[in-house]
C-alpha positions in Angstrom: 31.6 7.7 -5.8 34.0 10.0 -4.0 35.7 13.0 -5.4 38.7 13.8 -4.4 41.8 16.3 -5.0 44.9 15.3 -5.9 47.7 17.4 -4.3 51.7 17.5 -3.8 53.9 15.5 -2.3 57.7 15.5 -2.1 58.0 15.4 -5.8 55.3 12.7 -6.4 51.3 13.4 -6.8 49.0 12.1 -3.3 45.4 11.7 -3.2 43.6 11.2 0.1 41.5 8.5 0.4 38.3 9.1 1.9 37.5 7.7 5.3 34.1 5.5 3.9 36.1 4.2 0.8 38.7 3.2 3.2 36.3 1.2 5.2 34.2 0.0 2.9 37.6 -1.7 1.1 39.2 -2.7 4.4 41.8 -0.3 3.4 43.9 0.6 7.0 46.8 3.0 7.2 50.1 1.8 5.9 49.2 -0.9 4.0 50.8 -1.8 0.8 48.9 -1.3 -2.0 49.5 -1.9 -6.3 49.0 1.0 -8.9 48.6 0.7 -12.1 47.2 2.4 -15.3 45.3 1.1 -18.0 43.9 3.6 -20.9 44.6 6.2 -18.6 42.3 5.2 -16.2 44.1 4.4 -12.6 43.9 1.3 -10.8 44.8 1.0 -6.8 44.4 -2.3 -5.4 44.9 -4.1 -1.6 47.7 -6.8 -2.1 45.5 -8.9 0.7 42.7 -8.4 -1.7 44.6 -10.1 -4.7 45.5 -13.0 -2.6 42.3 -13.5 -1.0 41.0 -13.4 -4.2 43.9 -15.6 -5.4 43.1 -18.4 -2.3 39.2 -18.4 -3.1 40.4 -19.3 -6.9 42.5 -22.1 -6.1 40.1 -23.7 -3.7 37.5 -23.7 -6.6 39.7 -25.5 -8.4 40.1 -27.6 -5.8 36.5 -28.1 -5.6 35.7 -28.4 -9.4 38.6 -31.2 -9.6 37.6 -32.8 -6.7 34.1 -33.2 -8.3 35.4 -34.0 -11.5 36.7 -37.4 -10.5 35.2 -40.6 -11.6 33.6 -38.7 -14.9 34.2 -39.7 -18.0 33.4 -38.6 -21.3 32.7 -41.7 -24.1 35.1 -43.2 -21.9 38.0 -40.5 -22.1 38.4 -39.2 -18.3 38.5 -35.7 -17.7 42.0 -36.3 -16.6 43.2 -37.4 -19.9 41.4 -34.4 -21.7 42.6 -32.1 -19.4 46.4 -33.4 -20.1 45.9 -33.6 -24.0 45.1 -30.1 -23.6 47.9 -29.2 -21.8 49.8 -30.6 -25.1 48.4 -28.6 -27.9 
């Protein structure tokens, strides 16, 4: 873990990211990035982290589906489950 200082800026608040959490995140200078808080704690994250996070979720599903097809349960597919669930 890294300490750093947080300092001025214009009239906001800036903290310098160190050089080996920069890396080690694939964090490169000007990038975007989200910030958020949650029970005071504060959250920074790399957009292109949420959607390669985002793309390795949807090909799961992908995957799982993909493998689900031909099952059955007592004869109700996973299909039809899937849909009655979607109805409440």
């Amino acid at each position: 873990m890294s300490r750093v200082i947080v300092g001025k800026w214009g009239k906001s608040l800036a903290i310098r990211v160190p050089l080996d959490v920069a890396r080690t995140s694939g964090l490169s200078n000007g990038e975007a990035v989200e910030v958020e808080t949650l029970d005071g704690d504060i959250f920074i994250r790399r957009r292109a982290a949420k959607a390669e996070a985002r793309r390795d979720a949807e090909a799961a599903a992908i995957e799982i589906i993909a493998g689900a097809k031909g099952h059955s349960l007592g004869g109700i597919s996973i299909r039809n489950l899937r849909d009655e669930g979607r109805r409440g």
